[in-house]
ZAPALO-866811 format. One line per 3 residues: number of its first residue (from 1); for each residue x, y, z of C-alpha. Coordinates in nm, 3 decimals, always signed. Example, Ala and Ser with C-alpha at 12.3 -4.5 7.8 and 13.67 -1.06 7.14 Angstrom:
ZAPALO-866811
1	+1.230 -0.450 +0.780 ~ +1.367 -0.106 +0.714
END
This chain:
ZAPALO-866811
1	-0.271 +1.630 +1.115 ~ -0.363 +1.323 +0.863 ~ -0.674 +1.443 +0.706
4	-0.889 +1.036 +0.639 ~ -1.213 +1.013 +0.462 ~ -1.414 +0.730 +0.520
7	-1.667 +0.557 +0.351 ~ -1.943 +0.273 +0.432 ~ -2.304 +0.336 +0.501
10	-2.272 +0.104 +0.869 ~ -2.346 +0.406 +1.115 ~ -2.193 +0.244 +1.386
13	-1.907 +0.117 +1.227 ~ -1.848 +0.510 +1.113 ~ -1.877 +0.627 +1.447
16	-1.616 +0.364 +1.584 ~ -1.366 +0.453 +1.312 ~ -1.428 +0.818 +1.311
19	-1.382 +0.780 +1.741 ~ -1.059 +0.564 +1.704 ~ -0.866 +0.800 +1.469
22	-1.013 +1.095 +1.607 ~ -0.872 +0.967 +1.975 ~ -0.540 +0.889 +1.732
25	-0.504 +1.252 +1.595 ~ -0.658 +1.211 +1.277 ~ -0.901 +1.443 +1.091
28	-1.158 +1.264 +0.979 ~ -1.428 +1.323 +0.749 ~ -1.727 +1.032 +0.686
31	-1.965 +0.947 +0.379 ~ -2.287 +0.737 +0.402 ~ -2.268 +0.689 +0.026
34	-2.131 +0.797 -0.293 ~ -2.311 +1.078 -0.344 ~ -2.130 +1.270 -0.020
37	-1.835 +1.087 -0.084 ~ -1.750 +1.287 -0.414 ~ -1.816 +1.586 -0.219
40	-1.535 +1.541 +0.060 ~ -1.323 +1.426 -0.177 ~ -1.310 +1.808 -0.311
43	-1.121 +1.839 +0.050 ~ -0.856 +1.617 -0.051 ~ -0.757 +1.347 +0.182
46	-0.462 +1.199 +0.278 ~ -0.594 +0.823 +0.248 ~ -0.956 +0.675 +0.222
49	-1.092 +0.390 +0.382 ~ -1.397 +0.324 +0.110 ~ -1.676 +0.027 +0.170
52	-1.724 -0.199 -0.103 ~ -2.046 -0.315 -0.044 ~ -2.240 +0.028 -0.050
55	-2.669 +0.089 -0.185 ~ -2.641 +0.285 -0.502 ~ -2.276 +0.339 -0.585
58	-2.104 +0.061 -0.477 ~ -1.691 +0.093 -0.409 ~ -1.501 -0.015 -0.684
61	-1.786 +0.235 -0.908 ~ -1.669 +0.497 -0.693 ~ -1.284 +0.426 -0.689
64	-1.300 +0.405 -1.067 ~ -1.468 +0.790 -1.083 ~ -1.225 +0.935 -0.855
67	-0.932 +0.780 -0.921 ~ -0.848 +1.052 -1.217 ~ -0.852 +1.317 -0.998
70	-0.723 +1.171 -0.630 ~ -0.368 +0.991 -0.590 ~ -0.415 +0.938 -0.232
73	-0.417 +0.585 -0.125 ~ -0.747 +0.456 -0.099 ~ -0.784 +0.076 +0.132
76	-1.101 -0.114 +0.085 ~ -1.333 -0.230 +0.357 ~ -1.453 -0.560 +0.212
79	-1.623 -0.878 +0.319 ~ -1.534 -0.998 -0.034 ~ -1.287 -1.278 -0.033
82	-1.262 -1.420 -0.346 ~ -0.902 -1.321 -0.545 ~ -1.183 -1.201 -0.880
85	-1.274 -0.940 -0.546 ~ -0.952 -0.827 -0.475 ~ -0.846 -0.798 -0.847
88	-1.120 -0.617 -0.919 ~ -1.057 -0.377 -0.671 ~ -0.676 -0.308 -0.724
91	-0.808 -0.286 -1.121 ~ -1.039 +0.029 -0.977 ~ -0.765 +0.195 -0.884
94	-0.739 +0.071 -0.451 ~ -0.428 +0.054 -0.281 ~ -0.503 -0.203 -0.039
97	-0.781 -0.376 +0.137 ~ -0.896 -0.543 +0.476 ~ -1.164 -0.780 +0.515
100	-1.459 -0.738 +0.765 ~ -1.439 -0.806 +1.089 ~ -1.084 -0.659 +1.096
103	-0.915 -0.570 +1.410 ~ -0.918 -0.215 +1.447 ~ -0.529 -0.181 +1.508
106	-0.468 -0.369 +1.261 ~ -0.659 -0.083 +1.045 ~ -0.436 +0.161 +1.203
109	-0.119 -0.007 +1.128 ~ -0.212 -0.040 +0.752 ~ -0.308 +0.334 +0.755
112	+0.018 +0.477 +0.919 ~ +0.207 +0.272 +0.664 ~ +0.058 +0.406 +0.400
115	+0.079 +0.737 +0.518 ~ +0.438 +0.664 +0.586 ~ +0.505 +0.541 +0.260
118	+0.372 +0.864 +0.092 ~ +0.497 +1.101 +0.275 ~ +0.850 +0.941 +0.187
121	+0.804 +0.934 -0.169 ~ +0.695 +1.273 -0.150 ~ +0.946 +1.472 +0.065
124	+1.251 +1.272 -0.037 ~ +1.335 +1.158 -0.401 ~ +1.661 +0.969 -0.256
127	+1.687 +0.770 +0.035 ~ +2.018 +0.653 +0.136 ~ +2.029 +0.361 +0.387
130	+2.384 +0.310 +0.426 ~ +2.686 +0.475 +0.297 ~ +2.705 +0.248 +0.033
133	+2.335 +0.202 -0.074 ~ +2.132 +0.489 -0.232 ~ +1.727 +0.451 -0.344
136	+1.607 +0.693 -0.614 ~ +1.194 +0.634 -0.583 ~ +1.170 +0.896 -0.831
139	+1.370 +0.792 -1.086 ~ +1.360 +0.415 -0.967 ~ +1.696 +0.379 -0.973
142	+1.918 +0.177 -0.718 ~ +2.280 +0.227 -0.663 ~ +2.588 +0.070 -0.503
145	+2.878 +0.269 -0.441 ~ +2.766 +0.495 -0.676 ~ +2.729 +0.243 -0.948
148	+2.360 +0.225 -1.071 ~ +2.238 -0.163 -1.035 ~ +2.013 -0.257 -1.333
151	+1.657 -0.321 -1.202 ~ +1.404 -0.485 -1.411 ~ +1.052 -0.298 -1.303
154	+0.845 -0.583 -1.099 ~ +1.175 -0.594 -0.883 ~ +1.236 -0.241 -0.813
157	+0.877 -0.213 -0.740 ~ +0.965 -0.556 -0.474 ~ +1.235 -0.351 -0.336
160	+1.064 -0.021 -0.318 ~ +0.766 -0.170 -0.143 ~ +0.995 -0.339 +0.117
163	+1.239 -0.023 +0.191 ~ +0.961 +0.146 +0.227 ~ +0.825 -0.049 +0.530
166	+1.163 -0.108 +0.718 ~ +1.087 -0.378 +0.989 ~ +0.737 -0.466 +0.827
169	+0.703 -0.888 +0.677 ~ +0.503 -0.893 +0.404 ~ +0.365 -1.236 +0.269
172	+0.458 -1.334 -0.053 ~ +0.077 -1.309 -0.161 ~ +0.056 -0.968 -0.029
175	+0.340 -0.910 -0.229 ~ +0.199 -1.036 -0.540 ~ -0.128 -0.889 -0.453
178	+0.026 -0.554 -0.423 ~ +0.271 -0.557 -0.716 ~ +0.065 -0.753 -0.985
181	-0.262 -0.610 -0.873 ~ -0.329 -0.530 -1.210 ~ -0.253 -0.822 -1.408
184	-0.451 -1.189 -1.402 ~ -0.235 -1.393 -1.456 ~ +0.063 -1.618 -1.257
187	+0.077 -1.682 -0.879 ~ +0.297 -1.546 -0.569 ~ +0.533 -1.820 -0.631
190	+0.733 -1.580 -0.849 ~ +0.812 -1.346 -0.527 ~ +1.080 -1.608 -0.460
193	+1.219 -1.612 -0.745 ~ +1.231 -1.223 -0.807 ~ +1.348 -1.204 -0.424
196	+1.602 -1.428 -0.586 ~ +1.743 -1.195 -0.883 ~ +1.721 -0.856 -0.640
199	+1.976 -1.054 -0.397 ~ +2.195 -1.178 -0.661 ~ +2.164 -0.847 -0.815
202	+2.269 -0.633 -0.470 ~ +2.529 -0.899 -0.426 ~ +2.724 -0.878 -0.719
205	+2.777 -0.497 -0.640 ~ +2.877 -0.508 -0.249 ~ +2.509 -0.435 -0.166
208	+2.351 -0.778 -0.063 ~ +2.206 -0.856 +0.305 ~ +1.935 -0.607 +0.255
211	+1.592 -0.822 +0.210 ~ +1.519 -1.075 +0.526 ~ +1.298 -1.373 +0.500
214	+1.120 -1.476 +0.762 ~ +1.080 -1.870 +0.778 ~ +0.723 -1.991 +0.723
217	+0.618 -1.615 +0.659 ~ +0.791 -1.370 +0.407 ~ +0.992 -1.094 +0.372
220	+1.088 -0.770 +0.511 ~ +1.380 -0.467 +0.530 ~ +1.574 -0.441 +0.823
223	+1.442 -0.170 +1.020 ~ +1.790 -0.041 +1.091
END
């Protein structure tokens, strides 16, 4: 049973999330601040969904203390919508985030993927897809026919994110978002072009017709 934490000081909001994954067969623990936050942490959570916009302590404080000692992924509950928010947040160490009011499935979807996504990395190093088309998440390596194709590391970390979320279209910003969380600079009009180099890339060894697009929206893995 996925074991969620979550955090926001909205009572009701806490009991509607705590009823919907409950109902979804979830164990969930809550926090009213930062204070009890740090102490279910100790009980080490699969994911937490952590408020930004918290008295005392706010969010990104919080994700910044625990992020040392919890590898989890942790999604933001935000009303924030300016990109200094969001790179603030992936800066403090969060793995995602969805802004208030959010519909509550979508919440659900975004949690199951990321609780897909690490229970993949974790209970299989390599993934093969075809019989001529092996992932190594560990060692982020990606080969063809047993020949290793040279990945720079933004696109390995494009493919990785896609394969692992077959069926799932991601935007190019959520791409970018996701990938260069970190760094300040540049747009999501380099997803294209990296898109660009993985294809060519797969191509030229035998492995190409892997990444979708999907006019007008993004990209995604075939789910089978």
């Amino acid at each position: 049973m996925p074991k969620l934490l979550i955090v926001d000081d909205e009572a009701d909001l806490l009991k509607l999330l705590t009823d919907y994954f409950e109902i979804n067969g979830y164990f969930v623990m809550t926090a009213k601040d930062s204070r009890e936050a740090l102490r279910k942490v100790e009980q080490q959570p699969d994911l937490i969904l952590l408020d930004i916009n918290m008295p005392g302590q706010n969010g990104l404080a919080l994700c910044e203390k625990i992020r040392d000692y919890v590898s989890c992924p942790i999604v933001f509950l935000t009303a924030r919508i300016e990109d200094a928010d969001k790179l603030a947040g992936f800066r403090a160490g969060g793995d995602d985030y969805i802004l208030k009011p959010f519909s509550i499935h979508e919440l659900g979807a975004r949690v199951e993927a990321h609780l897909r996504r690490e229970q993949r990395i974790q209970t299989k190093a390599s993934v093969k897809f075809s019989e001529d088309l092996v992932i190594d998440y560990t060692a982020r390596e990606v080969y063809c026919r047993d020949t290793r194709i040279p990945l720079a590391k933004k696109e390995f970390a494009i493919l990785e994110l896609l394969s692992t979320h077959p069926g799932m279209v991601f935007e190019r910003d959520r791409i970018y978002e996701t990938i260069w969380g970190l760094d300040e600079e540049g747009d999501s009009s380099v997803i294209a072009e990296h898109i660009r180099r993985i294809r060519s890339k797969l191509k030229e060894y035998g492995c190409d017709h892997r990444i979708e697009t999907v006019w007008g929206v993004g990209y995604k893995w075939p789910s089978s």
